[in-house]
C-alpha positions in Angstrom: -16.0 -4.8 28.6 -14.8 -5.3 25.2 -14.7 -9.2 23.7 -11.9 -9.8 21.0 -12.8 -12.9 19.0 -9.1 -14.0 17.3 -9.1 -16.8 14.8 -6.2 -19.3 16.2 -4.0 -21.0 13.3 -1.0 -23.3 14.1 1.8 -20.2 13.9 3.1 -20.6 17.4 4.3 -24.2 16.3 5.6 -23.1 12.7 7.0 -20.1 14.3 9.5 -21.5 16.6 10.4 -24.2 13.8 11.5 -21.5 11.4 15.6 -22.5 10.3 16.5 -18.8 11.8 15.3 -20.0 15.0 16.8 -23.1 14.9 20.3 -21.5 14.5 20.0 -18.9 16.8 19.0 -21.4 19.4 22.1 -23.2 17.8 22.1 -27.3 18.0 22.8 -27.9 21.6 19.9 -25.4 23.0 17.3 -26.1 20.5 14.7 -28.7 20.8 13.4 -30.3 17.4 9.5 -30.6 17.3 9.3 -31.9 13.9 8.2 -35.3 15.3 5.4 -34.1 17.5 4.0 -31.9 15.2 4.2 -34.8 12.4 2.5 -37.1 14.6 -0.7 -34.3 15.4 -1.0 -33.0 11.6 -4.3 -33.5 10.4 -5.4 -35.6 13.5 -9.3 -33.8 14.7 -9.8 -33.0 17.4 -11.6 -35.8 18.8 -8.8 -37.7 19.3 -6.7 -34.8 21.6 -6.7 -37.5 24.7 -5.1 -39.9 22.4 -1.3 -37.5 21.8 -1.3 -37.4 25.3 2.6 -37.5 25.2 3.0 -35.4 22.1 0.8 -32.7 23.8 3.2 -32.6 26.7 6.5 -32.1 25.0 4.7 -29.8 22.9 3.7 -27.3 25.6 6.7 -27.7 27.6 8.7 -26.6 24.5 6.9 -23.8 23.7 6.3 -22.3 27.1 9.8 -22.7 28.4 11.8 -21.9 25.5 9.9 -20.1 23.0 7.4 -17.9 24.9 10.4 -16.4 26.8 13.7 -15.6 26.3 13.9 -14.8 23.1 12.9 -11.7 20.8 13.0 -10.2 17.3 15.4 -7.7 16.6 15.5 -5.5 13.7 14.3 -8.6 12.0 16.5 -11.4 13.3 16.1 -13.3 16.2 18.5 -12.5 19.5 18.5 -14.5 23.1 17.5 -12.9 25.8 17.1 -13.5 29.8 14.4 -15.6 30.6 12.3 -13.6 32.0 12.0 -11.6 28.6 8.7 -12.1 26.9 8.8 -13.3 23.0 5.7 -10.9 21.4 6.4 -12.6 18.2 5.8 -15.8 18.7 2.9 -15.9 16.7 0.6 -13.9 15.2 -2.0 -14.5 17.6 0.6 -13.0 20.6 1.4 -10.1 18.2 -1.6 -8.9 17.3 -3.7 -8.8 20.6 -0.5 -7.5 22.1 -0.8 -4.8 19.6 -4.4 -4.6 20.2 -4.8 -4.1 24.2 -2.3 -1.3 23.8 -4.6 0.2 22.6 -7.7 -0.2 24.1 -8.9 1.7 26.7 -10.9 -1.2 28.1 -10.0 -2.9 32.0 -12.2 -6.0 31.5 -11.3 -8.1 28.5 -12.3 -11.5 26.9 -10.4 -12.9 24.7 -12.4 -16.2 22.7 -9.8 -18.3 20.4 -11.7 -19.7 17.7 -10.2 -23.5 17.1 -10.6 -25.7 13.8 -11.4 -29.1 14.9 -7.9 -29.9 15.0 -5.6 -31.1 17.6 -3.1 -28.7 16.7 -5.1 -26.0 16.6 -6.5 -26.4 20.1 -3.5 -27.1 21.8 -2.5 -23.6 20.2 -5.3 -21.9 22.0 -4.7 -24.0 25.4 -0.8 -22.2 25.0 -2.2 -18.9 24.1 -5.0 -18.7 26.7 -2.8 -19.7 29.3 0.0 -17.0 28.2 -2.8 -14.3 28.6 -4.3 -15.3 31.7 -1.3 -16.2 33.5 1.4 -13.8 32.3 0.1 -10.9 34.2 2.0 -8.8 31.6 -1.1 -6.1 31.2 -1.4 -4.2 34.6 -4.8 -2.6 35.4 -6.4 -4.9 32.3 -8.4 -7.9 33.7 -8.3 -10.7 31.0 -10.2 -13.9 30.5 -9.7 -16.1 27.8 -12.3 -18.9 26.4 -12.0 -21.3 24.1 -14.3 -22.6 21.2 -13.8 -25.1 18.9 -15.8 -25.0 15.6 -16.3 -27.9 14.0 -16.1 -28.5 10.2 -13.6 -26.5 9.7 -11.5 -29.1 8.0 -9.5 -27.8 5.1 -8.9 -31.0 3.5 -13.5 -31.7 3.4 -14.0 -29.4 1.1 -18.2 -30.1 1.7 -17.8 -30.2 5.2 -16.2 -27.2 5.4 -18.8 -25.0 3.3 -21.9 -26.8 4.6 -21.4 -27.3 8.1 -17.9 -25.2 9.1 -18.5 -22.4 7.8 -22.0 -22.0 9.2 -21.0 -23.2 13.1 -18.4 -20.2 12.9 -21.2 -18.1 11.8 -23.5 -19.5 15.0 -20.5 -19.1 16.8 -19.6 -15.4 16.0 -23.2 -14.7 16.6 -23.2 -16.3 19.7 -20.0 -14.7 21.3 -21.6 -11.3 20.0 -24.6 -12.0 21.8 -26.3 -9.4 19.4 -24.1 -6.8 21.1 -21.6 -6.0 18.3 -20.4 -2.7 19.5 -18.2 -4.3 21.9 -16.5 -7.1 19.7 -13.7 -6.5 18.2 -12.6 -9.4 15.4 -9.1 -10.3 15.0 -8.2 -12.8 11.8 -4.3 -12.5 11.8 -4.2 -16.0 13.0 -6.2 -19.3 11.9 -7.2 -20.2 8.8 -6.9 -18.2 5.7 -9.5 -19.6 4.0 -12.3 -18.0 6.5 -11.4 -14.2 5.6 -13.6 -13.6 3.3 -16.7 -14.8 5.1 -15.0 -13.3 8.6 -15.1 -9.7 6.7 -18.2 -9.9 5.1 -20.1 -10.8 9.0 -18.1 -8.1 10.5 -18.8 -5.4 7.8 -22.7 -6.1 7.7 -22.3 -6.2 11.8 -20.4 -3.2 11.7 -17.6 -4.7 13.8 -13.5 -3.0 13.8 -11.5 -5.9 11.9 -8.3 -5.5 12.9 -4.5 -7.6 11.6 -1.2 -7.5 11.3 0.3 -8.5 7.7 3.3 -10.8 7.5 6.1 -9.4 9.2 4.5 -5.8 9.9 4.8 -4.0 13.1 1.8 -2.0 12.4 -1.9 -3.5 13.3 -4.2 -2.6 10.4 -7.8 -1.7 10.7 -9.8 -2.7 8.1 -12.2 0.7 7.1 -16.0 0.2 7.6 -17.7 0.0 4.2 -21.0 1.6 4.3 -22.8 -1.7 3.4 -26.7 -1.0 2.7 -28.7 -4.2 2.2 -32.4 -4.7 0.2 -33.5 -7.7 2.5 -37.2 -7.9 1.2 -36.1 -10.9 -1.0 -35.9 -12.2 2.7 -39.3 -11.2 3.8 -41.1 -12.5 0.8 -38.7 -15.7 0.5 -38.5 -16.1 4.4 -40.0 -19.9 4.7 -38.0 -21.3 1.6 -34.7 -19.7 3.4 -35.7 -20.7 6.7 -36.1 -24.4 4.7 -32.5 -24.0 3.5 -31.1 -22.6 6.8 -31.8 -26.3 8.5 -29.6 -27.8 5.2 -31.9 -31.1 4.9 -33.5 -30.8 1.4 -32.8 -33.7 -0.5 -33.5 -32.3 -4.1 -31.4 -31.0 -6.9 -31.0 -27.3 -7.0 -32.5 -27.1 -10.6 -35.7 -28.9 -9.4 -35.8 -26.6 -6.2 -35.9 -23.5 -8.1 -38.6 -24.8 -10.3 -40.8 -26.3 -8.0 -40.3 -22.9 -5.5 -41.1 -20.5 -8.4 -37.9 -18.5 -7.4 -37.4 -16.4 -10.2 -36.2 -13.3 -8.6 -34.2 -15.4 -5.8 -30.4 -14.8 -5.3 -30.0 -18.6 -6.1 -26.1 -18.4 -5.4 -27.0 -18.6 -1.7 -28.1 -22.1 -2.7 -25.9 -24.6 -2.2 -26.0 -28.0 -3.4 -23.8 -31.5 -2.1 -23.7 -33.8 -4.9 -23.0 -37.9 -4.7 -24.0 -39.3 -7.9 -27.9 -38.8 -8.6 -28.5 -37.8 -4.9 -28.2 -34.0 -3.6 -28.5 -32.1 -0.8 -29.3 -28.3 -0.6 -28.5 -25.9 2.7 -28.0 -22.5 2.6 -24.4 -21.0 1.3 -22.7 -19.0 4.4 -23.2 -15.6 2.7 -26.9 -16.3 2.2 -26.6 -17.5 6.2 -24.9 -14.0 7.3 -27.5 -12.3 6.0 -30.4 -14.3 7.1 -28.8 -14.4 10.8 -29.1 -10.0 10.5 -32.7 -10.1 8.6 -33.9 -12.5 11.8 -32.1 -10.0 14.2 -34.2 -6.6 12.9 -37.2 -5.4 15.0 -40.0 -4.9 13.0 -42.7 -2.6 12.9 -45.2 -1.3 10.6 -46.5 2.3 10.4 -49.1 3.7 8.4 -48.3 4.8 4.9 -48.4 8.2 5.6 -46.7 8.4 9.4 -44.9 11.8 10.1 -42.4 9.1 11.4 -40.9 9.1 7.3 -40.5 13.1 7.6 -39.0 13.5 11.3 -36.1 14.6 11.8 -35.1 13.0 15.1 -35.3 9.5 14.3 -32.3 8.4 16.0 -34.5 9.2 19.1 -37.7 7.3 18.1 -35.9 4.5 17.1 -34.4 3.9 20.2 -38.0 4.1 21.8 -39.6 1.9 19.4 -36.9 -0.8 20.4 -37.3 -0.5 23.7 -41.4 -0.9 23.1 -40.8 -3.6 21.0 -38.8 -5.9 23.4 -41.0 -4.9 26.1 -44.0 -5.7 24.4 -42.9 -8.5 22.9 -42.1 -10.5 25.9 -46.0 -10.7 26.5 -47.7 -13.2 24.6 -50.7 -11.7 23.1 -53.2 -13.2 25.9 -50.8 -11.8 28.9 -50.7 -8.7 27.1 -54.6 -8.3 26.9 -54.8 -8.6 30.9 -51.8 -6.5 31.3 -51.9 -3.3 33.9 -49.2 -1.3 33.1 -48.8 2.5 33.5 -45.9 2.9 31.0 -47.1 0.4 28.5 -50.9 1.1 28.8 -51.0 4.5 30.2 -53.9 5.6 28.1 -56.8 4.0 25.6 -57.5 5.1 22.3 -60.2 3.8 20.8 -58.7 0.6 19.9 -55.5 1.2 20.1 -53.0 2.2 23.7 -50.6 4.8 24.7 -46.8 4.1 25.3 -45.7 6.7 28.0 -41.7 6.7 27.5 -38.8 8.9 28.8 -35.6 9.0 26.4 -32.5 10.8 25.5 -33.9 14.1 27.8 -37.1 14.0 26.0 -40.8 12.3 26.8 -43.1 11.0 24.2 -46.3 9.4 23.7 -46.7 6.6 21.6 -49.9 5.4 19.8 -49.4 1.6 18.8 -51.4 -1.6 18.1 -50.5 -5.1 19.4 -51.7 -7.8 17.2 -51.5 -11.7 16.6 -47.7 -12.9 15.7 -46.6 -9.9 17.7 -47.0 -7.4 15.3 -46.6 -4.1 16.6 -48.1 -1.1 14.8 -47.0 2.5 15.5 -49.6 4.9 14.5 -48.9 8.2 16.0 -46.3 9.7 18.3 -45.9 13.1 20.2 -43.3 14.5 22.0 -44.0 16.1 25.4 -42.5 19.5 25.6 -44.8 21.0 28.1 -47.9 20.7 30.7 -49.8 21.8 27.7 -48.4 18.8 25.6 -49.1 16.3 28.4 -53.3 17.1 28.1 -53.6 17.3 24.9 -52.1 15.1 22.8 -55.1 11.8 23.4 -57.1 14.8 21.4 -54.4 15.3 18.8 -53.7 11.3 18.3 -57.8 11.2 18.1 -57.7 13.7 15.3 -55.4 11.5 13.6 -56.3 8.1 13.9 -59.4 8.0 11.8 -56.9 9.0 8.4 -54.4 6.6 9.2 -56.1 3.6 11.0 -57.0 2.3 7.4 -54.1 2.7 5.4 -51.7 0.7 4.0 -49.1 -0.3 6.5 -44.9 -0.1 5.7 -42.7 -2.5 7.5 -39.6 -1.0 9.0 -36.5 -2.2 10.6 -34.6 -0.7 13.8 
């Protein structure tokens, strides 16, 4: 199943008020919205109940005469039978038209991301119904959610950076559910103004952007930049980010610095809310993209001198060591000390257990430690090519253990 998150703008609306639509409807057939849309512009979201007639007209306008009907031809605009679909009604319709062409997927959800507008949601309401309903992709099954994200208000400028922007990031994340390989991000639609961030969380999440520009047929795929991150100032900065992350520090950004000693900080993930002498700090959304990925990473630690640094197959042990750590991890460390388990603790090693795992047509043994904070250590690994392998390789970790047991330990990320 693939999930294609599209960014939902008010286009369908603008669209079919173009003055090339208007005359090719021609004055008689043509049904002015100007009104209705007047009326909704700028009005959040919380008040949707309240345009309960605007709402109405709106959607019955759009879905009986724009939706269908109609089509673009060579560029203008041309009547059709009724029961012709109108791919260009808005960017939203042609992009993820474009999009399930070509994607060999039968299960789809589509998730329209809403501004706290009114417009804006009624948009998606249109849209979700027009792929749910339509039954215009055969042998694709489509669901369609909608979430609203609130602060993004382009006329609060604060609101938008402090709290929008970091809700669509919690969103995103949320949609993902840490499972980026089967998202797909679409931000033809929707607010121009969240591009930059929208790129950035899909090229450190390594998830296809896709969009179609202006009046081109063509959906564009944005290339994936090999993005390679130092996150230590993370790890050694982790409770003053954390701090920053819940946005309620009441303190000037000068005096934070100071007080935090944070010399070698990135301070332009800092931001600060000012209203006369009083200011509030949270953390920019940049600074929140990247702490959301640093807070994703398994981490492990392995002796200084592991022959994990030097192997070539690491693709392989990485897998395993991500499947030991969420296994282990779910124990807390008590559960885990009255644990029987043949896979987890299939042997004892001094102080230290044996993970007994079978992956990617090969079996291995891994020596690890499980310590307070759920720290898991990795010490020693063999692979299991034989009977031989199988009796022998307690002996060989044993042989081992006593040069690496005390040396420094390296944190790494899988």
């Amino acid at each position: 199943m693939k999930k294609i998150i599209t960014t939902v703008g008010a286009s369908l609306f603008t669209n079919y008020m173009d003055i090339d639509v208007k005359s090719t409807f021609g004055e008689k057939n043509y049904k002015d919205i100007r009104d209705d849309i007047n009326n909704l512009k700028n009005q959040g979201v919380s008040n949707y109940d309240n345009f309960k007639y605007e709402i109405k007209e709106l959607k019955e306008t759009i879905e009986n005469l724009w939706l269908k009907g109609i089509m673009k031809s060579q560029g203008n605009w041309v009547l059709t039978e009724k029961s012709f679909i109108n791919f260009h009604a808005s960017a939203e319709i042609s992009s993820i038209n474009k999009l399930l062409k070509e994607i060999n997927e039968n299960e789809i959800e589509i998730y329209f991301l809403t501004s706290d507008t009114v417009l804006s949601k009624l948009a998606a309401e249109i849209l979700k119904h027009f792929f749910e309903e339509y039954n215009l992709y055969q042998g694709i099954n489509i669901s369609a959610k909608i979430d609203t994200v609130t602060g993004i208000n382009v006329l609060d400028r604060n609101k938008f950076l402090k709290i929008g922007l970091n809700n669509l990031i919690e969103k995103l994340n949320k949609i993902s559910g840490e499972y980026f390989s089967n998202v797909i991000l679409n931000i033809t639609g929707g607010f121009k103004g969240l591009i930059p961030y929208l790129t950035i969380w899909a090229q450190i999440h390594y998830v296809p952007t896709v969009y179609i520009f202006e009046e081109s047929e063509q959906l564009i795929k944005l290339p994936q930049t090999p993005i390679t991150m130092d996150y230590g100032v993370f790890e050694k900065y982790s409770d003053v980010i954390e701090k920053l992350a819940a946005g309620d520090i009441e303190q000037s950004k000068k005096e934070f610095i100071e007080k935090n000693k944070l010399y070698d900080f990135p301070t332009d993930i800092i931001g600060e809310v000012k209203d006369g002498n009083f200011s509030l700090l949270y953390l920019e959304p940049l600074g929140l993209i990247l702490w959301n990925k640093y807070k994703s990473f398994k981490r492990i630690y392995l002796p200084k001198q592991s022959k994990y640094f030097d192997y070539a197959d690491k693709k392989t042990l990485n897998i395993i060591f991500s499947e030991m750590y969420e296994k282990i991890n779910s124990f807390s460390l008590e559960d885990f000390r009255i644990l029987k388990d043949n896979k987890i603790k299939h042997a004892q090693l001094e102080d230290t257990w044996v993970y007994k795992t079978h992956c990617c047509s090969a079996q291995y043994r891994i020596q690890y430690k499980y310590e307070e904070n759920k720290k898991l250590i990795i010490y020693n690994f063999v692979r299991i090519q034989s009977e031989r392998d199988d009796k022998t390789y307690v002996q060989q970790m044993k042989q081992k253990y006593d040069n690496l047991k005390n040396r420094e330990l390296i944190p790494i990320s899988i």
